[in-house]
C-alpha positions as CSV (number, residue, x, y, z in Angstrom):
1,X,196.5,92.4,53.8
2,X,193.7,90.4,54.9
3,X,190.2,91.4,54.3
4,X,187.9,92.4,57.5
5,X,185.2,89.8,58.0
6,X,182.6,92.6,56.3
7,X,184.4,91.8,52.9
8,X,184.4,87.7,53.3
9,X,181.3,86.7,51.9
10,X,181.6,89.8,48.9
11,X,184.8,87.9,47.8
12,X,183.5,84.3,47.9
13,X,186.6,82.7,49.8
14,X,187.2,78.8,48.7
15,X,189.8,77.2,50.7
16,X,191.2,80.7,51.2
17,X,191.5,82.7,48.1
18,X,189.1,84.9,46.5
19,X,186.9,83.8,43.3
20,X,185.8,87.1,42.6
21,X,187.5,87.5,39.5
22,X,186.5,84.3,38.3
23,X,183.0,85.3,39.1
24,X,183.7,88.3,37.2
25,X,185.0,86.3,34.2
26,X,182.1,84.2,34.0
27,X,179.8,86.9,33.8
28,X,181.9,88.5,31.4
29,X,181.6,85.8,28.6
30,X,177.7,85.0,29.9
31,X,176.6,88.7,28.8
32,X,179.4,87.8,25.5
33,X,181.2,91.2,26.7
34,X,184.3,89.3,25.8
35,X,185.4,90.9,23.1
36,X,185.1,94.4,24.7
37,X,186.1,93.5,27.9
38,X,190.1,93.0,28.5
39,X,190.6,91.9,32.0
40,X,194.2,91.8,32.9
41,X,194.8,90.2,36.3
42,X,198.0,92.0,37.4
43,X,198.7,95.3,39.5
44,X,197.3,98.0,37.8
45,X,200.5,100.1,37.4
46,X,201.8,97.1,35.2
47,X,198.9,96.7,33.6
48,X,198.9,100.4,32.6
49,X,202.5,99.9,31.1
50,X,201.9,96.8,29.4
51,X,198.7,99.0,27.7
52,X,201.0,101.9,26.9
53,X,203.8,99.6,25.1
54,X,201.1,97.9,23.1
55,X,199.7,101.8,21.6
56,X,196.5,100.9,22.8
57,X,193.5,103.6,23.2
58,X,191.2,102.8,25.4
59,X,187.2,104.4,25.9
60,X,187.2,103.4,29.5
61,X,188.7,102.3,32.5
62,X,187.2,101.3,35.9
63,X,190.3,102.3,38.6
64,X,189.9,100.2,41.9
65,X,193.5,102.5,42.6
66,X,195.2,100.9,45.3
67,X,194.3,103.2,48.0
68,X,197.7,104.8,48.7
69,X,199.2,108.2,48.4
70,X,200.5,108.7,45.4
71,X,200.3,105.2,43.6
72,X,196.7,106.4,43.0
73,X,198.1,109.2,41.5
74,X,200.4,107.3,39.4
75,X,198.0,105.3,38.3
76,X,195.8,108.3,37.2
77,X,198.7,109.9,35.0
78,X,198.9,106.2,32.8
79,X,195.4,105.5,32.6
80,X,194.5,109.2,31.5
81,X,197.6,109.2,29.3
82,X,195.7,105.8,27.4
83,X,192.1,107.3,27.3
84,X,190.7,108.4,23.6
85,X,189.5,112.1,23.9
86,X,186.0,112.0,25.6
87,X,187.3,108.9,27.5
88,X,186.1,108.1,30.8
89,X,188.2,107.5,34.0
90,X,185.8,106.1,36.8
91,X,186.5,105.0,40.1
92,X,185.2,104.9,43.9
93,X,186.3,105.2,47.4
94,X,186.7,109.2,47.3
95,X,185.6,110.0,50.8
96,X,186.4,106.8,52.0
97,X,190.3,106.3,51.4
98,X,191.8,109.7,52.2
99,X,194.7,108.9,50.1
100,X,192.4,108.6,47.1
101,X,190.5,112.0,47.7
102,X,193.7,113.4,47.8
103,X,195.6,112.0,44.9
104,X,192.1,112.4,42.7
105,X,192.1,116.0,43.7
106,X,195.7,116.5,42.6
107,X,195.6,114.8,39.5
108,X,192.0,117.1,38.6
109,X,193.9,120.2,39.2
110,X,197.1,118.6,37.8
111,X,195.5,118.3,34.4
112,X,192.5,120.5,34.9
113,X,193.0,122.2,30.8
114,X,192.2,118.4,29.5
115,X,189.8,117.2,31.9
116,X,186.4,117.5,32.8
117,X,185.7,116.0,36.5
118,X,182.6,114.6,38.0
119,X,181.1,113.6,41.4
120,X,178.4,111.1,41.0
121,X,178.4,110.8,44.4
122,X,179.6,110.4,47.8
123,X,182.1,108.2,47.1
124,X,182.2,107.8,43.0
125,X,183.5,110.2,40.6
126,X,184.6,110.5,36.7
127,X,187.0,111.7,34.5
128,X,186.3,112.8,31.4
129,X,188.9,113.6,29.1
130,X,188.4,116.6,26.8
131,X,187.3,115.8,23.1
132,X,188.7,119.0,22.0
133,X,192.1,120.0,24.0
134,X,190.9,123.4,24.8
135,X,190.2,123.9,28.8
136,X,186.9,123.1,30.2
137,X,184.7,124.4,33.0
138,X,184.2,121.8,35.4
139,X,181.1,119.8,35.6
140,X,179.3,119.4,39.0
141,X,176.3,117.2,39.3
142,X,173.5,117.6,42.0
143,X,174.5,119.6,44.6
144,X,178.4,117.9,45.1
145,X,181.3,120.1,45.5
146,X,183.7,119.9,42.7
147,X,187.0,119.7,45.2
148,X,187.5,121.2,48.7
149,X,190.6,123.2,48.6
150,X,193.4,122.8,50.5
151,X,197.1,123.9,51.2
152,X,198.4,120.9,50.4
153,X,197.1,120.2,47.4
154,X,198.1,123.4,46.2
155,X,201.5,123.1,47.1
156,X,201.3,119.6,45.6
157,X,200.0,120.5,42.2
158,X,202.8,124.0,42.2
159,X,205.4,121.6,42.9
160,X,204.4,118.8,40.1
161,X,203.8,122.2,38.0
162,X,207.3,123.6,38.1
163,X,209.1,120.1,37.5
164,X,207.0,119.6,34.6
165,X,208.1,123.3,33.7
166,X,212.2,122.7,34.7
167,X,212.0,119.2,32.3
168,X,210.3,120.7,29.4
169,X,213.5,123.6,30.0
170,X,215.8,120.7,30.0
171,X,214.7,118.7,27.2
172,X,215.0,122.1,24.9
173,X,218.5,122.3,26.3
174,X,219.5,118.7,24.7
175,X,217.9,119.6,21.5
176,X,219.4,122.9,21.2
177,X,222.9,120.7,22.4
178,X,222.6,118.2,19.6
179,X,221.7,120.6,16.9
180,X,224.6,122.4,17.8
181,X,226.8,118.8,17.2
């Protein structure tokens, strides 16, 4: 995909190719964040795997998902599945990609007993996962709805609810199989 001209001069083209996340590097090590930071430069669903095979915890992760329906929400499930309790998920583009919105929205009422979910604005919200592993009320700030409802999303999150439901049934069945051998 190539960038509109509005993003040109944001991702400092040379002969073609971004140097954003060189730019980012650089001011990585100038503010010596380099031994918090861990920039991986690969897709984020890899990167998310790669994370998870290595047992790492992490306190936060900025999500620039990749704007489509359903990879967001993938990407959502690994990330939250490597936060440390009180973790933070943040990320942008709410209102602006619809695919986001609606993947965010899914994945908050998803997981709603270990989350806590905040709009800090228009377009930026958090993820906050619980310290304690007991449900929490959802936090609004200002005046921002938490989520719109909709159909969809409903029928989205009853769907994901009764898989999760029918593979729990079905791994109990292969227990109860081998202890029977």
């Amino acid at each position: 995909m190539r960038l509109g001209a509005q993003f040109q001069e944001f991702m400092a083209l040379e002969n073609g190719m971004p140097t954003l996340y060189s730019k980012f590097l650089q001011r990585v090590k100038q503010y010596q964040l380099d031994h918090i930071i861990f920039p991986l430069p690969m897709a984020s669903l890899v990167a998310g795997r790669l994370l998870s095979q290595l047992h790492w915890t992490i306190d936060i992760v900025y999500l620039d998902s990749s704007h489509e329906t359903g990879e967001t929400f993938a990407e959502l499930l690994i990330y939250f599945q490597l936060l440390r309790p009180g973790g933070i998920l943040l990320g942008d583009d709410y209102n602006f990609f619809p695919a986001v919105k609606h993947d965010v929205d899914l994945f908050v009422r998803y997981k709603q007993d270990e989350l806590t979910f905040v709009r800090v604005d228009k377009e930026d919200w958090a993820i906050i996962k619980n310290t304690d592993g007991r449900s929490s009320s959802p936090k609004i700030t200002g005046s921002t709805a938490l989520v719109e409802e909709s159909d969809a999303a409903d029928e989205d999150v009853n769907n994901l609810t009764k898989r999760k439901r029918k593979n729990k049934k079905n791994r109990n069945r292969k227990r109860t199989n081998i202890d029977r051998l």
